[in-house]
N, C-alpha and C positions, 0 to 999 in steps of 0.2 A: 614730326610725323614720321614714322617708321613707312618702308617702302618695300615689298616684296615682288618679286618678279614672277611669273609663272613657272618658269625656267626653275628658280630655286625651292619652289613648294612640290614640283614633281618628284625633289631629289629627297623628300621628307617623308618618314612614315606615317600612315593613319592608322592613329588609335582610341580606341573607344575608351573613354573614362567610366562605364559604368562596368563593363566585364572587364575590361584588360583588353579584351581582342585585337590583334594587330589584322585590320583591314588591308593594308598595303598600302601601294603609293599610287599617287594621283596619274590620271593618265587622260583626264579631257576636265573642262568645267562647263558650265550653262551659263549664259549671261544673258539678262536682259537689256537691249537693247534700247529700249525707250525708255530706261532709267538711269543706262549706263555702272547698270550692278553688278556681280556673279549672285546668281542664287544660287546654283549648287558645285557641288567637288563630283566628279564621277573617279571611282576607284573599280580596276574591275573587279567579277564577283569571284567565287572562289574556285579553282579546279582550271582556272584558264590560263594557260599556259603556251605565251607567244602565239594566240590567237586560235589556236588548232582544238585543241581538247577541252570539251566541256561545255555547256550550256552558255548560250548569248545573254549570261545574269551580269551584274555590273551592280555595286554600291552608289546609290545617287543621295549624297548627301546635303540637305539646305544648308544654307551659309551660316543661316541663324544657331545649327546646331554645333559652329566651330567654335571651341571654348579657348584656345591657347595653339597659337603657331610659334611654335622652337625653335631652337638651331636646328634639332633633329628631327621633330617630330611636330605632328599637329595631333591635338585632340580633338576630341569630338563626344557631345554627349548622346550620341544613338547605342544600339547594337546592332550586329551585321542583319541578325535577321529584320529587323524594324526597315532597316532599306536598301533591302537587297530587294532588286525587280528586274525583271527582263529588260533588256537591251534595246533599245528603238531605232536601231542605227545596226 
């Protein structure tokens, strides 16, 4: 069983296998708690930049939609716009 740290999938780009789009890199997840799961990858959204400029948008991606984690890269079968949402936090 292969083992990955949180630490080492933040250091890993998100990218969408159906446009190409590089989403960016991970920077929180969601987990359930009474499963003991992650369901989603949060990346933020786009235009944000060290927290300051741009809208509180953010990529929340479910787990189910992560197709292949790399050395370098994780894929993902969405596109930014399918789940890009505001920010709850």
């Amino acid at each position: 069983m292969d083992l990955v740290r949180i630490y080492d999938m933040k250091q890993k780009e998100v990218i969408s296998t159906i446009d190409g789009c590089r989403l960016g890199y991970i920077c929180d997840i969601e987990i359930d708690l009474n499963e003991g799961r992650i369901k989603k990858i949060i990346v933020p959204g786009p235009g944000k930049l060290l927290g300051f400029f741009g809208k509180d948008m953010e990529y929340q991606i479910p787990w189910s939609k992560i197709r292949k984690i790399g050395e370098d890269i994780i894929l993902v079968d969405v596109t930014g716009d399918d789940v890009l949402v505001e920010s709850e936090y």
